[in-house]
C-alpha positions as CSV (number, residue, x, y, z in Angstrom):
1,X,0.6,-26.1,-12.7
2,X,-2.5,-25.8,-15.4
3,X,-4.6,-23.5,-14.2
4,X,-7.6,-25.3,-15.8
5,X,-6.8,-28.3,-13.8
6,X,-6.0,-26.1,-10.4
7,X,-8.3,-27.4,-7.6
8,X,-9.8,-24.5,-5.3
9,X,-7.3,-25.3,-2.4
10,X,-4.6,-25.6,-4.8
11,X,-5.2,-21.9,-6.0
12,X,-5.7,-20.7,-2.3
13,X,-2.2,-22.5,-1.5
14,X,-0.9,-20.4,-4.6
15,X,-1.7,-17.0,-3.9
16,X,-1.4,-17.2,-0.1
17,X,2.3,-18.4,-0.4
18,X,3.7,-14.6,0.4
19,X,0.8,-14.4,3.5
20,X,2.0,-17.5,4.9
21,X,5.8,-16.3,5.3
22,X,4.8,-13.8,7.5
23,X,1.7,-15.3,9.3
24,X,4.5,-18.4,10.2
25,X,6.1,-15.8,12.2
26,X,3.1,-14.5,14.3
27,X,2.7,-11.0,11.9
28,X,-0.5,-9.8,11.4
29,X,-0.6,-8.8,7.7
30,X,-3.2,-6.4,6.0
31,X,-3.9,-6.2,1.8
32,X,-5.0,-2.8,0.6
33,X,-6.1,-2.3,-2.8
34,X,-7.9,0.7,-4.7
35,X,-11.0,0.7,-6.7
36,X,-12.2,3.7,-8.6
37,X,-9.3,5.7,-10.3
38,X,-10.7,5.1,-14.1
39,X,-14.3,6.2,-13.6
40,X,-15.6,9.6,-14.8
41,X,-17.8,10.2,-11.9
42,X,-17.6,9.7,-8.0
43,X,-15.0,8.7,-5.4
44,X,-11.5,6.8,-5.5
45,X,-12.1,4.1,-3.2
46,X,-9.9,1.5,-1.0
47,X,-10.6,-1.2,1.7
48,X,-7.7,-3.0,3.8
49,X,-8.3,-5.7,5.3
50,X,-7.0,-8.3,7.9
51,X,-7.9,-11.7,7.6
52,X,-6.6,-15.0,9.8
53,X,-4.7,-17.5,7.8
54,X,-7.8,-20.2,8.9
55,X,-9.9,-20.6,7.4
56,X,-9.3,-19.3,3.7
57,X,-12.5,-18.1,2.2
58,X,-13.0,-20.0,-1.5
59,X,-13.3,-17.3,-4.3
60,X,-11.4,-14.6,-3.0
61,X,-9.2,-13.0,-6.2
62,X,-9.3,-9.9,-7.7
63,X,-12.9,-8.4,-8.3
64,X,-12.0,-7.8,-11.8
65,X,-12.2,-11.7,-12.3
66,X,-15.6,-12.0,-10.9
67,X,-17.7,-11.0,-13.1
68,X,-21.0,-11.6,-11.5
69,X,-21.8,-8.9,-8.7
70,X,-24.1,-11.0,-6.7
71,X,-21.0,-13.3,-6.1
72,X,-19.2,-9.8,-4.9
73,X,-21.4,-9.0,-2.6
74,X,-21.6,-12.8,-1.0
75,X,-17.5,-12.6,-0.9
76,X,-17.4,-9.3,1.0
77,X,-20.0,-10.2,2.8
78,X,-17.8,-13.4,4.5
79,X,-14.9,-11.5,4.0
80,X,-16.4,-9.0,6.3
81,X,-17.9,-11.8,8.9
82,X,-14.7,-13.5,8.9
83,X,-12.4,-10.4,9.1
84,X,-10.3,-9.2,12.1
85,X,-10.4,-5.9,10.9
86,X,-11.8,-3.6,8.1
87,X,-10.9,-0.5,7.2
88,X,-12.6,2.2,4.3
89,X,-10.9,5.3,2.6
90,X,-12.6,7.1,0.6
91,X,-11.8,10.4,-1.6
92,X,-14.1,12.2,-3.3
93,X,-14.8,13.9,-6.6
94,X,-13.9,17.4,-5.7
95,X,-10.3,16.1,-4.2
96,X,-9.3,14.4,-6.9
97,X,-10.2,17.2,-9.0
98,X,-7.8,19.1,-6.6
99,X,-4.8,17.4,-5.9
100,X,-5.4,14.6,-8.7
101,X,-6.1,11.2,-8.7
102,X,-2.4,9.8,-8.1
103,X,-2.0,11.7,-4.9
104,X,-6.2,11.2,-4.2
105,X,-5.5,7.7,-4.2
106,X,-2.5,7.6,-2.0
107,X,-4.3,9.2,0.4
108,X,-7.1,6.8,0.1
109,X,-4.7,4.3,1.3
110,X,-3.8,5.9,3.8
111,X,-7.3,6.9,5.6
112,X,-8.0,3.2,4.8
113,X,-5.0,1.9,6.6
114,X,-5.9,4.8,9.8
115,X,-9.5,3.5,9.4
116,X,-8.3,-0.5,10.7
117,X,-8.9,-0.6,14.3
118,X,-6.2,-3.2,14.2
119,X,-3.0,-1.8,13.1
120,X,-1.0,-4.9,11.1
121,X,2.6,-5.1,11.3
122,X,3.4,-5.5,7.4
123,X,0.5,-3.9,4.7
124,X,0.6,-5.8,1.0
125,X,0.0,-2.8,-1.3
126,X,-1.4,-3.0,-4.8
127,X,1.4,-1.2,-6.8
128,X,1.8,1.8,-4.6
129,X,4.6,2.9,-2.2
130,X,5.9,5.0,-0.1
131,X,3.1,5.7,1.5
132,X,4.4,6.6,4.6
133,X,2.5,3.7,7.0
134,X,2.6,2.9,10.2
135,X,3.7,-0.6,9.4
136,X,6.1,-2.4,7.1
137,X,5.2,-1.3,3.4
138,X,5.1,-4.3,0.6
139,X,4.1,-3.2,-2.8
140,X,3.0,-5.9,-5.5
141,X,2.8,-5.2,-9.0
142,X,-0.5,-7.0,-10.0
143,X,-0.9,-7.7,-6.1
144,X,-4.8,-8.1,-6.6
145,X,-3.8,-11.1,-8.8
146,X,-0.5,-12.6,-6.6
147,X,-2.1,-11.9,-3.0
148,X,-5.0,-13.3,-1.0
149,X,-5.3,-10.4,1.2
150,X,-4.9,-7.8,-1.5
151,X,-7.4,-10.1,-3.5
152,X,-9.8,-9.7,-0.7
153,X,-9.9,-5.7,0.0
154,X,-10.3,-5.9,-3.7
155,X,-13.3,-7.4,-3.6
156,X,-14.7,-5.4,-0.3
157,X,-13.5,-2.1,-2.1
158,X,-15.3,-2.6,-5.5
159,X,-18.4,-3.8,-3.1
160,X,-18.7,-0.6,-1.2
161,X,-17.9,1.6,-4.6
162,X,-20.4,-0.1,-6.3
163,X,-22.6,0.1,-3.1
164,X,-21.9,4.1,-3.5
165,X,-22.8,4.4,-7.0
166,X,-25.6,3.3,-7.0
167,X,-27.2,5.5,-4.0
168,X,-26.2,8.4,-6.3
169,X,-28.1,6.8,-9.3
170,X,-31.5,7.8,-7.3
171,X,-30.2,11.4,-7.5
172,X,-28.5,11.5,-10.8
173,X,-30.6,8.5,-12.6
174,X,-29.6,9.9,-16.5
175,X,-26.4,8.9,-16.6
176,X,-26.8,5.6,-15.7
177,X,-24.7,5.1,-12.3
178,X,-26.2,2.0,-11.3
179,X,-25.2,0.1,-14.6
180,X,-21.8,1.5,-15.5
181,X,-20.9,2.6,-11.6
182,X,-19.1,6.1,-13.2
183,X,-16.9,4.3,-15.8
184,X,-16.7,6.2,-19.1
185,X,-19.0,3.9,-21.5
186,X,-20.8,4.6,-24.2
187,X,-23.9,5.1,-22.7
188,X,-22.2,7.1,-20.0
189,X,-20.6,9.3,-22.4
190,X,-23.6,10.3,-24.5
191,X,-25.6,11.5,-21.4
192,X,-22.8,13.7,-20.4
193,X,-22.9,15.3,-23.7
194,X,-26.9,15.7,-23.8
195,X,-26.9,16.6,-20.1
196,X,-23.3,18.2,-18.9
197,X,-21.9,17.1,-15.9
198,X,-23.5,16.5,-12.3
199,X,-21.2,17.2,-9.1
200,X,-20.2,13.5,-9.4
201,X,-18.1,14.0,-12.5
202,X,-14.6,14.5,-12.3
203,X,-13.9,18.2,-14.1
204,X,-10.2,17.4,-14.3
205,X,-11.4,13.7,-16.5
206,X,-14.4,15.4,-18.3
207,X,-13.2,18.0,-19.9
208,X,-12.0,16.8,-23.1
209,X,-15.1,14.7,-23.8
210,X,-17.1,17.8,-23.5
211,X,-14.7,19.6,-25.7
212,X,-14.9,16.9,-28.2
213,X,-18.7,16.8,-28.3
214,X,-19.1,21.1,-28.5
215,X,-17.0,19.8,-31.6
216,X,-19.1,17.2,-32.9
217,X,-22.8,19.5,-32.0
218,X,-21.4,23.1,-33.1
């Protein structure tokens, strides 16, 4: 089917066609999905989240196709209404520094997936596995793009990141947190160089950048 010519419902039939095998059958079925692993600065974050098959919310894909963050924020915010449950992990700077970001964000899954007050009976991972679940592991490669669920806690994840960031731009407001939420641009880069890094920054992510301007300045 064209995707230009795809109505709404059409898409929303599309990408809940692995949901509805399981929700036929009575399973209650959570998406999980990360946010956060690229940045140079602040947490790894991931949401799962349970939704009922009825009614689908229109919009709901992965966050990195919406590119306007007022729309975000209105999706999460239904997603949230409409939600049975929610759940947040969240790993910090000096963790991932520690353990790395791999193993960081597998175990923000897994305080996301303790953080649902409902447990699901089957979780739809974005790429990762194994994680050693209480409930029936399915991992997607590209999930945020094939699932509604996964689609949804992509959305809700990016939300409360974003959310995150910028609270810390009031405390760290040269680096500019609020526009690029961490991520290593331009901007971003040059204030590390002129200022060093905050306790935000990731040491283990950082260090060549700073190496490379010592370089460029000495």
């Amino acid at each position: 089917m064209n995707a230009l010519r795809m109505t709404e419902a059409q898409r929303l039939e599309q990408i809940t066609k692995i949901e509805r095998g399981y929700w036929k059958n009575g399973a209650v079925i959570a998406g999980m999905d990360e946010v956060g692993r690229g940045p140079l600065a602040g947490p790894v974050v991931v949401a799962a989240v349970i939704l009922p098959p009825q009614p689908l919310i229109h919009g709901v894909k992965d966050s990195k196709l919406i590119a306007s963050e007022t729309r975000r924020e209105e999706l999460a915010a239904r997603i949230r209404e409409q939600a049975i449950a929610v759940g947040i992990g969240v790993v910090p700077r000096e963790i991932i520094d520690e353990i790395n970001i791999l193993q960081a964000t597998r175990r923000a899954f897994c305080m996301a997936f303790e953080n649902l007050p409902v447990k699901p009976d089957h979780a739809l991972v974005d790429a990762l596995k194994d994680l050693g679940l209480s409930a029936c592991e399915h991992a997607l490669i590209h999930g945020d793009a094939l699932s509604y669920l996964i689609g949804a806690a992509s959305i809700v994840a990016k939300v409360h990141r974003d959310r995150m960031m910028r609270e810390y731009h009031a405390f760290y407001p040269q680096y500019g947190f609020e526009r690029n939420k961490g991520y290593g641009t331009a901007e971003h880069i040059a204030a590390l160089r002129e200022y060093g890094p905050c306790p935000l920054h990731r040491k283990t992510f950082i260090k060549k950048i700073l190496e490379d301007g010592h370089e460029r300045t000495g």
